[in-house]
C-alpha positions as CSV (number, residue, x, y, z in Angstrom):
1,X,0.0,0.0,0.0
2,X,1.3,3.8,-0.6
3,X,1.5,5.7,2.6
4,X,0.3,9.0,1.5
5,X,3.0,10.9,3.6
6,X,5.9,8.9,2.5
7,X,5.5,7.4,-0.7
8,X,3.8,10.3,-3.0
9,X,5.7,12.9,-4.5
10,X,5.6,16.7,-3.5
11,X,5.0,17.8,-6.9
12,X,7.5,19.1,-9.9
13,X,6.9,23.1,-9.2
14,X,8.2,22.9,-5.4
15,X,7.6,25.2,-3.5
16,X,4.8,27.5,-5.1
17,X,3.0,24.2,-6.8
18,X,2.6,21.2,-4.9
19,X,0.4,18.3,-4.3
20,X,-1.6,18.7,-1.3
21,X,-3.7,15.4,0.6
22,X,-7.3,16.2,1.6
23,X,-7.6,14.4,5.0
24,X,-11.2,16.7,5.6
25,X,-13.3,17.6,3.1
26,X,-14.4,21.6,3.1
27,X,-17.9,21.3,5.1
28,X,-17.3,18.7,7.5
29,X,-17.7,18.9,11.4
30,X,-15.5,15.4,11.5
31,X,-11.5,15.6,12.4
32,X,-9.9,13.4,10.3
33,X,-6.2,13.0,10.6
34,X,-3.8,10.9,8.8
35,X,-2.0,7.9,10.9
36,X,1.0,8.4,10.5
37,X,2.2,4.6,10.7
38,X,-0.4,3.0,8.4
39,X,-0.7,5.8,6.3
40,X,-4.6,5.4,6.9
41,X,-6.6,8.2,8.1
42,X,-8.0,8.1,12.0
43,X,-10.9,10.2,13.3
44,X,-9.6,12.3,15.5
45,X,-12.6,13.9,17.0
46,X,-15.9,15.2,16.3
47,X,-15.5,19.2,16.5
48,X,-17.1,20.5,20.0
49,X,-18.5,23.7,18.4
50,X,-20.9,24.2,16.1
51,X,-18.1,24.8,13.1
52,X,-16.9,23.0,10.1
53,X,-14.2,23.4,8.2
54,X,-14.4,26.4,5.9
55,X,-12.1,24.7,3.1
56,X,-10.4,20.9,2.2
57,X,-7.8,20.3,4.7
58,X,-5.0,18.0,4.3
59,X,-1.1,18.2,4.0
60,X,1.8,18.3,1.4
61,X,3.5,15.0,1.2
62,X,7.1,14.4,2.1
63,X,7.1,17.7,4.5
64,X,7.8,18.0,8.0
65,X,6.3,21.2,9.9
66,X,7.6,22.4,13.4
67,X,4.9,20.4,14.9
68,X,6.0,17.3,13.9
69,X,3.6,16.8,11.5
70,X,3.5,17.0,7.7
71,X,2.5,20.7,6.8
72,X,-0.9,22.0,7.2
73,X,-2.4,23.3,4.1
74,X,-6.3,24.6,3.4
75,X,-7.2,24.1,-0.5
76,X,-9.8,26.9,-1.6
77,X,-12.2,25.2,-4.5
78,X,-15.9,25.4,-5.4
79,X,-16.3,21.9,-3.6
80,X,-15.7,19.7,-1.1
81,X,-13.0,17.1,-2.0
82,X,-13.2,13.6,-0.5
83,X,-10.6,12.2,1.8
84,X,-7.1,11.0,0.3
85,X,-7.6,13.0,-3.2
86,X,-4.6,15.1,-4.5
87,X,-5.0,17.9,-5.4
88,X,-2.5,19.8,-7.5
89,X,-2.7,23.4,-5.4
90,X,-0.9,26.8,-5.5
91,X,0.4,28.4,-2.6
92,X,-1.6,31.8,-2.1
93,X,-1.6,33.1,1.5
94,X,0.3,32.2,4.7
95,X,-1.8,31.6,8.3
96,X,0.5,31.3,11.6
97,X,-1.7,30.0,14.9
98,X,-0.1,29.6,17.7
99,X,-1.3,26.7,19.5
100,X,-0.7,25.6,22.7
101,X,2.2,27.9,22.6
102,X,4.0,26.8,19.4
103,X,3.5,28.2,16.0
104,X,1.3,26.3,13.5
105,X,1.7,27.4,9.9
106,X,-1.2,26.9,7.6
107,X,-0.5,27.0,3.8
108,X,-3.2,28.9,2.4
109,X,-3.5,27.7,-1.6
110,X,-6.2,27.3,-4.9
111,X,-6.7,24.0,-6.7
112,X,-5.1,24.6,-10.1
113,X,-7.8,22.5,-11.6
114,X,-10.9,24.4,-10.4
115,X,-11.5,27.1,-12.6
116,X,-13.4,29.5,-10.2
117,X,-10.1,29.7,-8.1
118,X,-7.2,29.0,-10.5
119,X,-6.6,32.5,-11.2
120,X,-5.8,33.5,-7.5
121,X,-2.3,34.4,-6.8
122,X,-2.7,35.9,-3.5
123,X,-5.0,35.5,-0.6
124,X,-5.9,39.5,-0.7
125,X,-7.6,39.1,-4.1
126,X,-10.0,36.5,-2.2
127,X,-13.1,38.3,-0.5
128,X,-12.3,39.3,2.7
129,X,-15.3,37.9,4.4
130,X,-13.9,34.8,2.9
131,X,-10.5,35.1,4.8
132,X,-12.3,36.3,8.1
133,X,-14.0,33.1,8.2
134,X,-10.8,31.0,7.5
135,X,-9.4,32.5,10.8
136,X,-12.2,32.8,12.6
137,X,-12.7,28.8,12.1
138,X,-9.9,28.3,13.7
139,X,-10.1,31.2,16.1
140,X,-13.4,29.3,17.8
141,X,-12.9,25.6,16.7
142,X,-11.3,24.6,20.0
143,X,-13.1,27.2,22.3
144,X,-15.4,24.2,23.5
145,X,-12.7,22.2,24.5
146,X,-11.1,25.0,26.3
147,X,-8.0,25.4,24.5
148,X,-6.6,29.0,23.3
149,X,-5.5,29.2,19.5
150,X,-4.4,32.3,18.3
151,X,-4.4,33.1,14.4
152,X,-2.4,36.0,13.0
153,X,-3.0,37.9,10.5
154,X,-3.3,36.3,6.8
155,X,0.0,36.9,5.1
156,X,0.7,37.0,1.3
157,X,1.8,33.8,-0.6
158,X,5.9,34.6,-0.6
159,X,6.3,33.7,3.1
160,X,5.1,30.4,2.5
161,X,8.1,29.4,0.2
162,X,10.5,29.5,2.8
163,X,8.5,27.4,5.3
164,X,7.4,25.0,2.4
165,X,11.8,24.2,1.7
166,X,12.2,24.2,5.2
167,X,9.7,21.5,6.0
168,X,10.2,19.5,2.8
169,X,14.1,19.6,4.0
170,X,13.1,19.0,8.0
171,X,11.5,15.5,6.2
172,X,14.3,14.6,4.1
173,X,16.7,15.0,7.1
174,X,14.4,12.9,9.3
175,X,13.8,10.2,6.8
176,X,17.7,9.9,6.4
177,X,17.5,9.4,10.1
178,X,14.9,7.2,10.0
179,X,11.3,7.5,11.7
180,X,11.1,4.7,13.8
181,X,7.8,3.7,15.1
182,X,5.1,6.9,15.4
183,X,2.1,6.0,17.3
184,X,-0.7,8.4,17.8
């Protein structure tokens, strides 16, 4: 079987064009999150509050983000996309939370394929009630579990470059390493 994290390719235009994961489709209430032994993906939790996600939420494969995960991305398309599709996606905006303390960057990018969003360069030329609710999602999403996130300010797609090489390198470092066993 292909692990999704490991064994698929981060795409030919690194780092402003990639292939990003969905592990939630863009509407759902449900956590899903990949495991990353089996390369399967585990529910995580149903959301406490009365949110869903505002946008399909996976990762970019063969990355390693400060949190020890792969790196966060949110795809912005006309529709929801089911779990384990890749999407070929263009890096448009940068969102930092800090979460329990540490800093948790989301990529912020367009399906190339969806026509209503493949001209987007940058996150400004979105509406801005659209970026209010991207933050604001995960502003509240935890309030009911009584954890703090805080979300900065939406930043333009050129920040993202440097934290895209320097997670794709944090993985190819750590898989030189080796793994070892993760368990969740």
């Amino acid at each position: 079987m292909t692990h999704p994290w490991h064994d698929v390719t981060p795409g030919e235009n690194l780092p402003l064009e990639f292939q990003a994961i969905i592990e939630i489709p863009m509407g759902s209430s449900v956590k899903y999150e990949l495991d990353k032994e089996t390369g399967l993906l585990r529910l995580d939790r149903m959301l406490y509050s009365a949110v869903y996600y505002p946008a399909n939420y996976g990762f970019i494969p063969q990355t390693l983000a400060e949190d020890d995960d792969p790196l966060d991305v949110l795809v912005m398309c006309k529709e929801a996309v089911a779990p384990l599709t890749l999407v070929n996606a263009r890096a448009i905006g940068l969102m930092t939370m800090i979460d329990s303390g540490k800093p948790d960057h989301k990529i912020l990018a367009v399906a190339v394929d969806d026509p209503e969003y493949n001209h987007v360069r940058e996150a400004d030329e979105l509406p801005t009630h659209r970026l209010n609710q991207l933050r604001r999602f995960f502003q509240d999403y935890k309030q009911l579990e009584q954890k703090v996130v805080e979300v900065n300010k939406i930043q333009p797609a050129e920040p993202c470059m440097s934290i895209i090489e320097a997670s794709l390198e944090a993985y190819s470092s750590r898989r030189r390493k080796g793994f070892g066993a993760y368990h969740h």
